[in-house]
C-alpha positions, 0 to 999 in steps of 0.5 A, a space after each residue: 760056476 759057469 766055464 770059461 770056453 774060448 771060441 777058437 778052441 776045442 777044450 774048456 778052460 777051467 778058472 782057478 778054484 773049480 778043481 778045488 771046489 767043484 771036484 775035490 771038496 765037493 765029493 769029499 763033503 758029500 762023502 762025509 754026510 754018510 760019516 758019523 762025527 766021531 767026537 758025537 756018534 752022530 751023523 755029520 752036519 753041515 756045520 761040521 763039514 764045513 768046519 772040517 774043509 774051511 780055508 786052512 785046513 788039512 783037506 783044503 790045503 790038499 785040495 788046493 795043491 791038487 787044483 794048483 797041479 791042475 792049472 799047471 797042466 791046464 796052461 801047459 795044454 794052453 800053451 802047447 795049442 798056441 804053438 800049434 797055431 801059425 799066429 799065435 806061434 814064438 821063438 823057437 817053435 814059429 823057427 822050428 815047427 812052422 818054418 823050418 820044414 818049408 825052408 824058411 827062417 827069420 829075414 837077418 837085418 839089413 843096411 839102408 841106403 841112398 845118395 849123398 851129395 859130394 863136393 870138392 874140387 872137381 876132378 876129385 875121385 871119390 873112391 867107392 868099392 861094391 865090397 862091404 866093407 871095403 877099407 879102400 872104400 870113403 866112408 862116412 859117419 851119421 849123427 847115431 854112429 851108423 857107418 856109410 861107405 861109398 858105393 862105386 866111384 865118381 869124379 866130382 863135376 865142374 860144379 864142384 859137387 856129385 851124387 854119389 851112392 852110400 850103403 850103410 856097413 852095419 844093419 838096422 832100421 836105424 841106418 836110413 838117415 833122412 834127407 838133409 842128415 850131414 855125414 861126416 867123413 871118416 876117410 876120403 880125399 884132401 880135396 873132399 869137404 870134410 862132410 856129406 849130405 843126404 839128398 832127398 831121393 825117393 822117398 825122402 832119404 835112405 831106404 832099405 834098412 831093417 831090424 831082424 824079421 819079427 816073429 809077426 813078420 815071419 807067421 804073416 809070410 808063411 800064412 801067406 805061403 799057405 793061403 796062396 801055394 807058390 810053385 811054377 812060377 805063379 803070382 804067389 811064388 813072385 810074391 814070395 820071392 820078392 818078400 822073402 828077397 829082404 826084411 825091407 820089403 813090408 808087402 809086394 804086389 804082383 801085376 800080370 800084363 801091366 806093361 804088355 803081354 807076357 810083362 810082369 809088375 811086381 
């Protein structure tokens, strides 16, 4: 029975039933012809052995038992070089083995947002505060539940209309409504009509929210870290910085002298 062999290791895999058949019953059997058969006196036969190690027996039960342990510590084995690869690595040991002795850990989840259209009665402040959360702050509600708060605050124009900043007070990719999403407010100024509009923006919406780091997300930006050893300030570190800034950046680029000499794109 030919073994199965995984290129990207350097044990072979045995398939179930190789211990049972190819170690134990086959040195037992072959043990056995040197035996007489005690009932005759007479040499074993082949009939007789397999007879005395047919499925059920007492000598295939043990020999399955020993196979059964074989397995276990076989997948043990396999699971123990899987943690030892950055791409194969989960939970706790890609946190704890890979990423903790460089100072890394899972991104947390992040809060998206963007600008919403206001209208009221000009000269309306629309309250606004940099602190999240802030209950002096407006805040509005999406269609899911996800809350919103004004970022800073406006006075609504002559048109009876501004833009004004929203950031979400929770996190998650669920908090990037797309454009035309009607928030509706939870506190804000009688003058203020009851709902928000989301504008189009730049791309199309809010931006920016996110779940956790996944574990594929970390294992890509520590395997980026190795492939490319930041330090001193080179592209590599820029590129580290700006990924490990937060879960919404998906990939950066780095682009020496884009604008002039001494410039730097990311």
């Amino acid at each position: 029975m030919a073994l199965d062999t995984p290129v990207d290791r350097e044990f072979k895999v045995l398939p179930v039933g190789f211990v049972r058949d190819k170690v134990v019953l086959a040195n037992f059997r072959e043990g056995l012809r040197a035996q007489l058969n005690p009932e005759t006196g007479q040499p074993m036969t082949e009939e007789d052995i397999a007879r005395a190690t047919a499925p059920g027996t007492r000598f295939y039960v043990e020999a399955q038992a020993i196979d059964d342990y074989a397995q276990l510590q076989q997948r043990n084995a396999l699971y123990l070089a899987d943690q030892i690869r950055l791409d194969r690595a989960t939970g706790k040991w890609l946190k704890d083995f890979h990423a903790a002795p460089v100072g890394e850990d899972f991104l947390p989840a992040t809060g998206g947002g963007g600008f919403v259209t206001v209208r009221g009665t000009p000269g309306t402040i629309v309250l606004g505060s940099s602190t999240l959360p802030d209950d002096s702050a407006y805040k509005a509600r999406d269609p899911a539940g996800n809350v919103y708060q004004v970022l800073g605050s406006y006075t609504v124009g002559a048109s009876g209309s501004v833009s004004a900043k929203m950031v979400a007070t929770v996190t998650g990719a669920g908090t990037n409504p797309p454009a035309g999403t009607v928030l509706t407010w939870i506190s804000r100024d009688p003058s203020m009509a009851a709902t928000a509009t989301v504008e189009p923006g730049f791309s199309g919406g809010f931006t920016g929210g996110t779940d956790r780091e996944t574990e594929a997300e970390l294992a890509s930006r520590l395997a980026a870290d190795r492939q490319f050893k930041p330090g001193g300030g080179n592209n590599a570190e820029m590129r580290a910085w700006a990924r490990k800034s937060t879960n919404a950046v998906e990939e950066a680029f780095v682009y020496p002298c884009a604008l002039n000499a001494g410039s730097v794109v990311v």
